[in-house]
N, C-alpha and C positions, 0 to 999 in steps of 0.2 A: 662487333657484337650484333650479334642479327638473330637475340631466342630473348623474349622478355615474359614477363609476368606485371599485368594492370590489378593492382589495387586501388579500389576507389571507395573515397566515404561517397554512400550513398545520401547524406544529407549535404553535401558541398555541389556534387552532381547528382540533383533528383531527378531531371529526365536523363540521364546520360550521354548527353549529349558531347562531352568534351571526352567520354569514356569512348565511345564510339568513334568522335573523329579519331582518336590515339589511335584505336584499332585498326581504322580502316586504310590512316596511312601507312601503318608499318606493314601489313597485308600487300597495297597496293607497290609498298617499295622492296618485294621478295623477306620481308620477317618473318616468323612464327611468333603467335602468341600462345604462350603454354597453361597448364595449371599453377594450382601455387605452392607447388610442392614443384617444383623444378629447379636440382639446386645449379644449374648452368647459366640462369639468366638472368639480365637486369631487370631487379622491380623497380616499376613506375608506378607511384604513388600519387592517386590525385586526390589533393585534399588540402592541409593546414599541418603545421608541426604534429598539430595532434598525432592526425593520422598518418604520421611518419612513424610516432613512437607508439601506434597501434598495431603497424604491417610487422615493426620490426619482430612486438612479443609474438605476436599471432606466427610470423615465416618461419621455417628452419634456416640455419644457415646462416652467415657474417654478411650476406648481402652479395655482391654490389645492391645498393637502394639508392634513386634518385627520384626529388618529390617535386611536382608538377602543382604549382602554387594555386587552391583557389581558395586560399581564408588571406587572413590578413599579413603582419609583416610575413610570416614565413623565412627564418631563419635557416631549417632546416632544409628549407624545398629549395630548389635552385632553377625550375624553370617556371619562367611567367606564361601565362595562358595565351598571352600574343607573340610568342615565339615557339611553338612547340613543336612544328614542322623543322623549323630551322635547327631546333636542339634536337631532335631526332635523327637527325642528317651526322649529326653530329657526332652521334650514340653509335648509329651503324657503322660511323667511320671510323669507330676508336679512339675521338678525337674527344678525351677525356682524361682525368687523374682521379684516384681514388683517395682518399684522405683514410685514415687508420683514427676510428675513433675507441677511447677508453670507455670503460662503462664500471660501473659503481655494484657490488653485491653487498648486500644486508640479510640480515636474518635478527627477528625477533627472540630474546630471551627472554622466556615467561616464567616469574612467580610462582604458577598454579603447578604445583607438579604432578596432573593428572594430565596436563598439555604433552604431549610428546611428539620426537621428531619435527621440530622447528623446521622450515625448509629456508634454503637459502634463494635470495629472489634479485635480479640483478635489474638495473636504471641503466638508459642512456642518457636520462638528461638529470632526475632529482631524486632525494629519497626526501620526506615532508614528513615532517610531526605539527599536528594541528589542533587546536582543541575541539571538543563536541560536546555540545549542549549549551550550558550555562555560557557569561561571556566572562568568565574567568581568567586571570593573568596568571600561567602555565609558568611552572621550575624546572628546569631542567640543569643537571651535574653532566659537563662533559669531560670525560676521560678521552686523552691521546696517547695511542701506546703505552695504554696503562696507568699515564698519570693525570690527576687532577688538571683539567685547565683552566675552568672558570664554571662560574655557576649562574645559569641567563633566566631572566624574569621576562618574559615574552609573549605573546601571543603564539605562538611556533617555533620552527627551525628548519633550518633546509639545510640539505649536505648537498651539493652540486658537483655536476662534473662538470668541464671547460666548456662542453655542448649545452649543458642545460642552464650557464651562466646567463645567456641570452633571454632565458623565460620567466618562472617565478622566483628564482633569483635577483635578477634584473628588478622584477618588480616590488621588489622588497628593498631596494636600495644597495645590493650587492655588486660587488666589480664583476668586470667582464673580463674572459681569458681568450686567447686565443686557441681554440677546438683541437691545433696539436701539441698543446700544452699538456702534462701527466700533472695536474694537482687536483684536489678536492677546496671547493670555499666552504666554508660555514658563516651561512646568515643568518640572525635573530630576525623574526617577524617581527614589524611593533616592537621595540626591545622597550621595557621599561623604564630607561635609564642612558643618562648622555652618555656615556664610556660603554657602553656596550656595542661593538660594532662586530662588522663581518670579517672574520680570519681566513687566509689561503694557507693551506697546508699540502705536503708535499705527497704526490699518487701515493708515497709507500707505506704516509700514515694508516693507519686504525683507531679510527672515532667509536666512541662507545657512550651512546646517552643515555644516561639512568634517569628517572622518574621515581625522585623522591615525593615526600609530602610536601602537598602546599605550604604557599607562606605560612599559612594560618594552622598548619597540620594538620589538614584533611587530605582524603584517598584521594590522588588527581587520576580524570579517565581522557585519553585522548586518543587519536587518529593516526596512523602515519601509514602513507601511502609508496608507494615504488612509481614512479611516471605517473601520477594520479592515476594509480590501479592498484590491484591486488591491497586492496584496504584492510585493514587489521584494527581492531580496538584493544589498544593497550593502558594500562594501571600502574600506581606506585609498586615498586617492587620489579618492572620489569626492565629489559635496556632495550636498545636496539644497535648491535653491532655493524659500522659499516667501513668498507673498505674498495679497494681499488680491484676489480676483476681481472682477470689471466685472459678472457676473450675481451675480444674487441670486435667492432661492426665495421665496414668498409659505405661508404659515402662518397656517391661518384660526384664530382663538380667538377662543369664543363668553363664556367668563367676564369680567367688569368688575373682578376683582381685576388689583391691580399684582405685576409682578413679587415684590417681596417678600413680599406677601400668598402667593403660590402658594408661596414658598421657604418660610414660613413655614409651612403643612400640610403641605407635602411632607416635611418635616423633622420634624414630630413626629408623622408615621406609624410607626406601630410595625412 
């Protein structure tokens, strides 16, 4: 690999100084660094999870994407800021695997029939129903492949893919999968209620959350996001259909630890 593409949050590198050293080695080691519209090359991504799952909506293309860590755990990045010459060495020499990750597509059903052409909007890592405004405890009816599964008293909900298991997920008390697993979890935020917990269900379901009325029978209005973006405010009467996508994204990782190996420093980082 000797053609890349640097993505950098410009709040993680505000003088660019960790952009520029990228640059200037792979320059001084015969690379090219191209636009980002170049679909031959690997993006390096400098930043935090975040801005992994920012390059990827923004880029064309399945990737290859490898993200050069400067937030915190970084689950998604895979090279540390004090090895980045070393893993560049690395990158040029092909001395890499690509992991094949799933991604999650939803599409909003609205109520209002003046709403037209819903679009379909895909996640690497979550799709999030949240509430907004008041601090209200949110109902939600989930349907699987069409049937009834249970009815959650929450604060929210997350549909997750194996990728996004590791983030608001995780932080809401849901399992963790290993990233080439094909399933989706479903977490309650805050559930209401001790028997309410998180369900793993298999890539080929179809999750469908309606938004009925509150406990008390009022109009509930909440949030639900794709990767905490493309935001939407939805109402009783409307669902949000979600499911397993046909694309997938490519995620280069230079390390030979397994999955658990990585959960297992990741987790007793201080």
């Amino acid at each position: 690999m000797n053609k890349f593409v640097i993505y950098t949050n410009p709040y993680k590198d505000i003088d660019e100084l960790v952009t520029d050293r990228v640059k200037n080695y792979l320059v001084q080691q015969g690379a090219s660094v191209c636009e980002k519209d170049h679909a031959d090359a690997m993006t390096l991504v400098l930043g935090g999870d975040g801005t992994m799952l920012q390059a990827i909506r923004e880029l064309p293309g399945d990737g290859p994407f490898i993200g050069v860590n400067l937030g915190n755990l970084g689950f998604l990045t895979e090279i540390e800021r004090d090895n980045i010459e070393a893993s560049l060495d690395r990158i040029m020499a092909d001395d890499f695997v690509l992991e094949k990750r799933m991604l999650l597509e939803g599409k909003v059903n609205s109520s209002d029939s003046t709403v037209q052409g819903e679009k379909t909007i895909w996640a690497l890592n979550d799709v999030v129903l949240t509430r907004c405004g008041s601090l209200k405890i949110l109902r939600f009816e989930i349907y699987v492949n069409g049937r009834l599964l249970h009815e959650y008293l929450a604060d929210g909900m997350i549909v997750s893919t194996p990728t996004g298991s590791t983030g608001y997920n995780l932080s809401a008390g849901g399992p963790l999968a290993s990233p080439a697993s094909e399933v989706i979890l479903l977490t309650p935020i805050c559930p209401h209620s001790l028997n309410q917990r998180s369900i793993v269900l298999s890539g080929e379901d179809t999750i469908e959350i309606k938004i009925p009325l509150s406990k008390d029978n009022h109009i509930q209005e909440m949030e639900v996001s794709f990767d905490g973006s493309n935001r939407q405010l939805v109402h009783t009467g409307d669902s949000i259909v979600v499911g397993k996508s046909n694309r997938y994204i490519n995620i280069a990782r230079l390390g030979k630890d397994s999955f658990l190996d990585v959960l297992n420093r990741k987790m007793s980082e201080k």
